[in-house]
TORLUM-406080 format. One record per residue (C-alpha): y, x, z; chain; residue in one letter. Coordinates in nm, 4 decimals. Layout:
BEGIN
NODE        v        u        w vexke vexvex
NODE        Y        X        Z     A      A
...
***
This chain:
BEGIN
NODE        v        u        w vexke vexvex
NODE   0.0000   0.0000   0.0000     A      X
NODE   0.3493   0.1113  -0.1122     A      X
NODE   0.6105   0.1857   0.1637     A      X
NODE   0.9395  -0.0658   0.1153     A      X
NODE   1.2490   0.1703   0.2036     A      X
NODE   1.4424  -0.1355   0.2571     A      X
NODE   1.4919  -0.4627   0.1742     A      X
NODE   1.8530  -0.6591   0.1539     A      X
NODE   2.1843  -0.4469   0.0944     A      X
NODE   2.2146  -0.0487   0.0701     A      X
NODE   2.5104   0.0678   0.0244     A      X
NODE   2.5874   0.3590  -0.1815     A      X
NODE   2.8575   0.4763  -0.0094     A      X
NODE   3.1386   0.7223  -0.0735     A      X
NODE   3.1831   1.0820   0.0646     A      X
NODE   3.5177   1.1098   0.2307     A      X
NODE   3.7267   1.4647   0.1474     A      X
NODE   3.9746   1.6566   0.2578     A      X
NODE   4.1327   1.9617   0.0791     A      X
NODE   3.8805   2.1686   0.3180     A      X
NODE   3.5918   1.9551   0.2202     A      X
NODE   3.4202   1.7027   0.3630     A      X
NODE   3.5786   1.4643   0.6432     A      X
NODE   3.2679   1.4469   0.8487     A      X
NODE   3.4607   1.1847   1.1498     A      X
NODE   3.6025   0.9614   0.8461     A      X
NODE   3.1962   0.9789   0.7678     A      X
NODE   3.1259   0.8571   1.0722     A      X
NODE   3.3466   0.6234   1.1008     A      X
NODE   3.1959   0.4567   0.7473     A      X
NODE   2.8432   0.5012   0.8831     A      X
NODE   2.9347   0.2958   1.2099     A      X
NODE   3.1264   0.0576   1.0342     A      X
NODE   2.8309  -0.0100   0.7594     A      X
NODE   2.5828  -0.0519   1.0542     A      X
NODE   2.8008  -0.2695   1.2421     A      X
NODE   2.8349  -0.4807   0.9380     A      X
NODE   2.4290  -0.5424   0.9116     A      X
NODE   2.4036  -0.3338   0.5931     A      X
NODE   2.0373  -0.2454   0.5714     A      X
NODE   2.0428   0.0866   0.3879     A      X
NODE   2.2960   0.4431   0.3943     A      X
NODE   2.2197   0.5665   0.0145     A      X
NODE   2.4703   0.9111   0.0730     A      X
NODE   2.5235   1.1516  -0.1919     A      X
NODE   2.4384   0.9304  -0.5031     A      X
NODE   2.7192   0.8900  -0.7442     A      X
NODE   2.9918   0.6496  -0.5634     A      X
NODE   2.9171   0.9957  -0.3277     A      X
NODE   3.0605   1.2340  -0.5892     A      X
NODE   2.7428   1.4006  -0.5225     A      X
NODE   2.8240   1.6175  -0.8519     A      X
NODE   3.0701   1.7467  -0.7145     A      X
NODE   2.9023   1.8439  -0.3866     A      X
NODE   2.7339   2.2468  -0.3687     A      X
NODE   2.4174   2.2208  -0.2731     A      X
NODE   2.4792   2.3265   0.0876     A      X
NODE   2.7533   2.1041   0.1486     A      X
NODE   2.4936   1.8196  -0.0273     A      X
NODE   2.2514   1.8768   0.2305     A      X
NODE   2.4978   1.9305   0.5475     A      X
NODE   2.6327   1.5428   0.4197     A      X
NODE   2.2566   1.4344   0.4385     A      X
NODE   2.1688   1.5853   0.7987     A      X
NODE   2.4851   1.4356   0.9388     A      X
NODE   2.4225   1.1034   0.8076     A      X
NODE   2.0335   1.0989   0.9476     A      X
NODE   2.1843   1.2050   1.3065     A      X
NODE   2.4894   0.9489   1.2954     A      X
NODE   2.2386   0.6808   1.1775     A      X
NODE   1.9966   0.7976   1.4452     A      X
NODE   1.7240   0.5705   1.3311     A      X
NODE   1.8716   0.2288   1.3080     A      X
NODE   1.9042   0.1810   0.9315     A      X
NODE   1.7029   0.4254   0.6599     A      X
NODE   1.8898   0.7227   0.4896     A      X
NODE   1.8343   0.7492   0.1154     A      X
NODE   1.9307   1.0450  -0.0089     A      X
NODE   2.0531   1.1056  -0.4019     A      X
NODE   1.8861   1.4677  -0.5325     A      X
NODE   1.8270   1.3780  -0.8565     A      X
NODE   1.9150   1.6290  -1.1622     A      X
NODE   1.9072   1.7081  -1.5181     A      X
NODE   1.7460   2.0565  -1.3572     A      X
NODE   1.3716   1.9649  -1.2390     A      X
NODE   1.3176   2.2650  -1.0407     A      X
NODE   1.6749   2.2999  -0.9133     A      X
NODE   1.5779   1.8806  -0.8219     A      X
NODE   1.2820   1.9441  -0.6928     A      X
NODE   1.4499   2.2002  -0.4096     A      X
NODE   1.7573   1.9072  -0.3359     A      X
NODE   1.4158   1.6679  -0.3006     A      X
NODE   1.2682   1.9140  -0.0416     A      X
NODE   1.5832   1.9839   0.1494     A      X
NODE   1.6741   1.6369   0.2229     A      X
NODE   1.3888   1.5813   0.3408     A      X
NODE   1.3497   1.8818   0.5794     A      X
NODE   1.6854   1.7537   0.7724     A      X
NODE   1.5028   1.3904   0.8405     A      X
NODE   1.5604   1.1927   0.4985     A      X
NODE   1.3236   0.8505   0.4717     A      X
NODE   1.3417   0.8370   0.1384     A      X
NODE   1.5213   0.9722  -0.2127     A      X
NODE   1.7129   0.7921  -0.4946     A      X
NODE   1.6334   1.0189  -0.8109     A      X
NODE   1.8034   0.9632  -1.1274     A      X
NODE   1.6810   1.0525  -1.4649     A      X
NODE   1.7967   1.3751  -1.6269     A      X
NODE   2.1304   1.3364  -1.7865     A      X
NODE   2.2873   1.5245  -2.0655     A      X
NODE   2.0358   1.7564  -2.1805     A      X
NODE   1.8134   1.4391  -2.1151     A      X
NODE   1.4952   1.4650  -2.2149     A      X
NODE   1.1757   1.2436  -2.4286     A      X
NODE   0.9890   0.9536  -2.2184     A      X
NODE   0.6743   1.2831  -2.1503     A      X
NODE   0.9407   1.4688  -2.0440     A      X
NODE   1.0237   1.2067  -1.7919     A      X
NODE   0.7127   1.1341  -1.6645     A      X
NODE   0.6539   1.4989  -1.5943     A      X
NODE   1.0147   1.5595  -1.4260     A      X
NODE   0.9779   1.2563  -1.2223     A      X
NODE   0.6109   1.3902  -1.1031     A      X
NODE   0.7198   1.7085  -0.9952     A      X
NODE   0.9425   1.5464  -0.7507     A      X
NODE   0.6791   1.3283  -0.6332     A      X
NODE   0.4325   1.6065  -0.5779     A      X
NODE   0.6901   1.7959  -0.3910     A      X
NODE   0.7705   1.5786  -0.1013     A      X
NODE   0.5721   1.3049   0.1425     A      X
NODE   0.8881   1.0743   0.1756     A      X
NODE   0.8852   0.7723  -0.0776     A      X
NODE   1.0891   0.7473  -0.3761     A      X
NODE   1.3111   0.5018  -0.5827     A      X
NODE   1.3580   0.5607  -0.9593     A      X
NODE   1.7274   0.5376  -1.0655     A      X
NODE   1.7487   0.4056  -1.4328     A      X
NODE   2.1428   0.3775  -1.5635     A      X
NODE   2.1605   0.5056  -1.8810     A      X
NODE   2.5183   0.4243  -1.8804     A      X
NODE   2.5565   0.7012  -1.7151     A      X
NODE   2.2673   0.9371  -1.8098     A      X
NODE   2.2371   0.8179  -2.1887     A      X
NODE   1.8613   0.7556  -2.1376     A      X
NODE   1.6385   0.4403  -2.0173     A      X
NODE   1.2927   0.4652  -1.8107     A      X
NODE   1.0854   0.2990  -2.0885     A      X
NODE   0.8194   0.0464  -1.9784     A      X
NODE   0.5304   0.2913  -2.0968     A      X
NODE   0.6927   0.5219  -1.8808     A      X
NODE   0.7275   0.3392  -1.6068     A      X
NODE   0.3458   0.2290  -1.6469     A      X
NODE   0.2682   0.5618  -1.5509     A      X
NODE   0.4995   0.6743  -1.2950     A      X
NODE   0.4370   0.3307  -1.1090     A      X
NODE   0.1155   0.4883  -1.0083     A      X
NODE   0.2254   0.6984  -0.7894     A      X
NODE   0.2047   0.6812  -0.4642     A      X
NODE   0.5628   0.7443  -0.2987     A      X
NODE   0.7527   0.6306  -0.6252     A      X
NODE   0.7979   0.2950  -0.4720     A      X
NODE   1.0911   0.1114  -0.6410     A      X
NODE   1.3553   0.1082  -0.8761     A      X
NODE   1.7207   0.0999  -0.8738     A      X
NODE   1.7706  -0.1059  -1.2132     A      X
NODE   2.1270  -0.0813  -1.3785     A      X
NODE   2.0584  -0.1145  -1.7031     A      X
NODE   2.2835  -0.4523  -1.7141     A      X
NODE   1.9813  -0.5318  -1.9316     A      X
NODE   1.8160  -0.8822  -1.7283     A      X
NODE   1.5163  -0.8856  -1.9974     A      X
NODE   1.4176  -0.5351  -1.9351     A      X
NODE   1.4624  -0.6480  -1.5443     A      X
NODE   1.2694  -0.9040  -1.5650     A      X
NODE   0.9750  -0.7299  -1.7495     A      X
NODE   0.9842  -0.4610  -1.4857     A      X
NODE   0.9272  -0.7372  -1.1754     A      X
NODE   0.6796  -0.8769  -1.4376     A      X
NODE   0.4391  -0.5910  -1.4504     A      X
NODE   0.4836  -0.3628  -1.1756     A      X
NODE   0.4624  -0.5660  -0.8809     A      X
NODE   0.4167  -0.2894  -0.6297     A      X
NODE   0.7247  -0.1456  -0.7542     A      X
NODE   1.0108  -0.2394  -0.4997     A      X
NODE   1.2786  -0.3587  -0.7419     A      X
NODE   1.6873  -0.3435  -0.6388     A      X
NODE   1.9644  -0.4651  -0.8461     A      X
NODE   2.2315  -0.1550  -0.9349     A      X
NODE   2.4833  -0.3950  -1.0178     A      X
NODE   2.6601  -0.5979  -0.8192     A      X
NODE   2.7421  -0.8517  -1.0720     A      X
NODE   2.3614  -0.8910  -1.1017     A      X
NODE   2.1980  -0.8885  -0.7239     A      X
NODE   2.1301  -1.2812  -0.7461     A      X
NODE   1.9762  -1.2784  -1.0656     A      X
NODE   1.7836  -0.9538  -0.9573     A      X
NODE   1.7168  -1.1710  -0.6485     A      X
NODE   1.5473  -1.4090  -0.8487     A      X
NODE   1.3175  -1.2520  -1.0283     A      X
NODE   1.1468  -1.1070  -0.6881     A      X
NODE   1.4053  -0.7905  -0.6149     A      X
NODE   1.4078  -0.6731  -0.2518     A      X
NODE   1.7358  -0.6198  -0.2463     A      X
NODE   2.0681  -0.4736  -0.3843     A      X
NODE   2.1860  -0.0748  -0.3581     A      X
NODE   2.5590  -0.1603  -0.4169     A      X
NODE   2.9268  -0.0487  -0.4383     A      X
NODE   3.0983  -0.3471  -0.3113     A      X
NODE   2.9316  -0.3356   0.0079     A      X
NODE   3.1179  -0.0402   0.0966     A      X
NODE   3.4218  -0.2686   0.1136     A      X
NODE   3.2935  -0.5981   0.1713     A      X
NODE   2.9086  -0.4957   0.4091     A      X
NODE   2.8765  -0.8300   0.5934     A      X
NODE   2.8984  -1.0271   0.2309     A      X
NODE   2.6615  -0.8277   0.0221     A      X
NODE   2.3622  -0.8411   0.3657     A      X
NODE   2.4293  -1.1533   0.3978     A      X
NODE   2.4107  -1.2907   0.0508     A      X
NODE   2.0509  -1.1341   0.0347     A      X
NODE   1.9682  -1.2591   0.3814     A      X
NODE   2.0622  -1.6138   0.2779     A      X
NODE   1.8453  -1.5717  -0.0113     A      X
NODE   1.5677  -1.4681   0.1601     A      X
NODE   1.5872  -1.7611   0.3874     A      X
NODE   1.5883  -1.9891   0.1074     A      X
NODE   1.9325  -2.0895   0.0686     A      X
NODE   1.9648  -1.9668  -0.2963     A      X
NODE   2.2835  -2.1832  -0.3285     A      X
NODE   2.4837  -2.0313  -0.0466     A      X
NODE   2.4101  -1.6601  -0.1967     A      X
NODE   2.5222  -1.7672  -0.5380     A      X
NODE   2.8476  -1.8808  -0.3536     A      X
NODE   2.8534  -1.4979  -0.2366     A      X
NODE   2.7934  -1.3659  -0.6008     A      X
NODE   3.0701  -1.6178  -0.7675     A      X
NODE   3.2752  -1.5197  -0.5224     A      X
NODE   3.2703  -1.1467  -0.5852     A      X
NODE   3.3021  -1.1199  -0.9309     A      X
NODE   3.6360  -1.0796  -1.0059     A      X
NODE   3.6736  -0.8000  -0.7136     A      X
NODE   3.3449  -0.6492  -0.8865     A      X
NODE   3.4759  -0.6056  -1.1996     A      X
NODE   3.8068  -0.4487  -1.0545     A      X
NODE   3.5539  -0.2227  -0.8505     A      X
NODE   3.4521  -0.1131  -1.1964     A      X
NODE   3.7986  -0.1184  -1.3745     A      X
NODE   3.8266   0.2782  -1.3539     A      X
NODE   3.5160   0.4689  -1.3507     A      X
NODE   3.3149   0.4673  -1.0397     A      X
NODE   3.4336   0.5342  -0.7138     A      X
NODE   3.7840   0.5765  -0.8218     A      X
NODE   3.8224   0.1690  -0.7477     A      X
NODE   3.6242   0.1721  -0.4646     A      X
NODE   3.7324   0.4779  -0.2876     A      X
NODE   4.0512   0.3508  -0.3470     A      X
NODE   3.9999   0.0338  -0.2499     A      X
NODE   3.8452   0.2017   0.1164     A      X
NODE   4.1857   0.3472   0.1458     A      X
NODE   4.4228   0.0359   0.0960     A      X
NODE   4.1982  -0.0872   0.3699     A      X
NODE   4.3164   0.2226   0.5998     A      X
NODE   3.9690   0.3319   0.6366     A      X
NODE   4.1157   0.7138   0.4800     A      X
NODE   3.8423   0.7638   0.2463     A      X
NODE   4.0614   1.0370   0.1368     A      X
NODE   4.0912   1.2339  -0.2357     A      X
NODE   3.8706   1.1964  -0.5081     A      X
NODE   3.7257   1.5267  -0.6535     A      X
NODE   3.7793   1.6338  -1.0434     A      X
NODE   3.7526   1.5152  -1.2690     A      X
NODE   3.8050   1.2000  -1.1062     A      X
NODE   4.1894   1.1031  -0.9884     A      X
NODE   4.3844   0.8683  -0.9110     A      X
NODE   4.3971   0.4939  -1.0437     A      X
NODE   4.6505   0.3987  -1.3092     A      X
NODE   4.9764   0.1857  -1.1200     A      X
NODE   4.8520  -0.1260  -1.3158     A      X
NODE   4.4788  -0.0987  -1.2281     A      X
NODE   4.5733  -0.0797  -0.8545     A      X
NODE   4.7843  -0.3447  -0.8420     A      X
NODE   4.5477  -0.5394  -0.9820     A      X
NODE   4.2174  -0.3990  -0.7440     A      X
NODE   4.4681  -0.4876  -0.4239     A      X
NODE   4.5133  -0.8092  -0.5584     A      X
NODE   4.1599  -0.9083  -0.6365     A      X
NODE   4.0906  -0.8097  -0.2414     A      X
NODE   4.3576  -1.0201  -0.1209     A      X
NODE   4.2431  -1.3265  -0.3330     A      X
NODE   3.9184  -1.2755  -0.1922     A      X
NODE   4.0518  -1.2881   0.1477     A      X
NODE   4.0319  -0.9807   0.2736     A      X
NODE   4.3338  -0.9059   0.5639     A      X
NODE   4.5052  -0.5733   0.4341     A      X
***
């Protein structure tokens, strides 16, 4: 039997810097504030983490503090993936020497590689480390998709246990929940947790929660308990402020968004910057239509 990392919201949240590096007490202020808020999942150094950014020691330093802030209450999920298997495969290894439960591994990105290719890269990580793993498929981002043959194989595997699925495609969603049932399946986007939700997801790993972590738990929770309508409410609700989230390229909005809230996310790291004036009037509206108190 598989090992579910988690099931309702995980936020992938953002990486707080200062001109010195990272902010580690803005960090744990974010950490405390996403627990008290009933999120059900830290995912740290993914991309709304600027992981790309990060060296590798200061990568692994983020990951340690989160598991001892978090202390056990909610998992840690830790981004390593790479478009370097070995280099990866180390990242894999490190996180979870300082007390990781479990990694979020994109696929390779630039240099990319064919579906083989995949399957092998993807194995090596596997083989490397005891703590389960969740598949990251955005070729949005990466310019490649996990094909279903792919998947077929990698599914096998014992601690590759779910998916993070932002294609924005819903039929290659649904054929995922379709055949691989013992693959734990989470919505990437936002707009799309209900839907995701729907077709038998366990949850959502999401941007928005990092503003707004009591309404992305508890529009999974309220699906879970059967009130599909009330959770639809939730997704309705949000998707205006979703699609200012993804106005700029992600985390500029959100990051941003953190710091009209006074929460002093801080600077974004290059080659991200700052928002346009336009886009951030707009982003501080959405949040005050939805009713957040700035």
């Amino acid at each position: 039997m598989k090992k579910t990392l988690f099931t309702g919201s995980g936020v992938a949240l953002v990486t707080p810097f200062k001109d010195s590096g990272v902010d580690y007490d803005t960090l744990g202020n974010l950490l405390e504030f996403q627990i008290e808020n009933k999120t059900d999942a830290i995912i740290i150094c993914g991309t709304t983490g600027e992981a790309s950014t990060m060296p590798d020691s200061e990568h692994i330093s983020v990951i340690e503090y989160a598991v001892k802030k978090t202390a056990g209450r909610i998992p840690v999920i830790a981004g390593a993936g790479s478009n370097d298997t070995n280099h990866g495969v180390e990242l894999a290894k490190a996180a979870e020497s300082v007390g990781a439960d479990g990694l979020l591994l994109v696929t390779p990105y630039y240099n990319k590689t064919t579906q083989k290719g995949l399957v092998k890269h993807f194995t090596a990580f596997a083989e490397s480390v005891d703590i389960p793993i969740i598949l990251y498929n955005v070729p949005s981002r990466t310019g490649m998709n996990i094909s279903i043959d792919a998947l077929s194989e990698l599914q096998s595997i014992e601690n590759i246990v779910g998916i993070k699925e932002a294609s924005g495609n819903i039929s290659y969603t649904a054929e995922v929940a379709a055949k691989f049932p013992n693959l734990d399946l989470y919505s990437g986007n936002d707009d799309m947790t209900v839907p995701v939700l729907s077709l038998g997801g366990k949850g959502v790993i999401s941007v928005i929660a990092n503003i707004l972590p009591f309404d992305t738990h508890d529009m999974c929770q309220q699906y879970f308990d059967g009130n599909a309508q009330k959770a639809t409410e939730y997704q309705l609700k949000m998707i205006d402020l979703v699609a200012k989230l993804f106005c700029e390229v992600n985390p500029i909005p959100v990051k941003t968004a953190l710091n009209i809230m006074g929460m002093n996310a801080g600077k974004l790291r290059l080659p991200l910057c700052e928002m346009s004036e336009g886009n951030y009037n707009a982003l501080k509206k959405s949040m005050l239509d939805y009713g957040m108190k700035l």
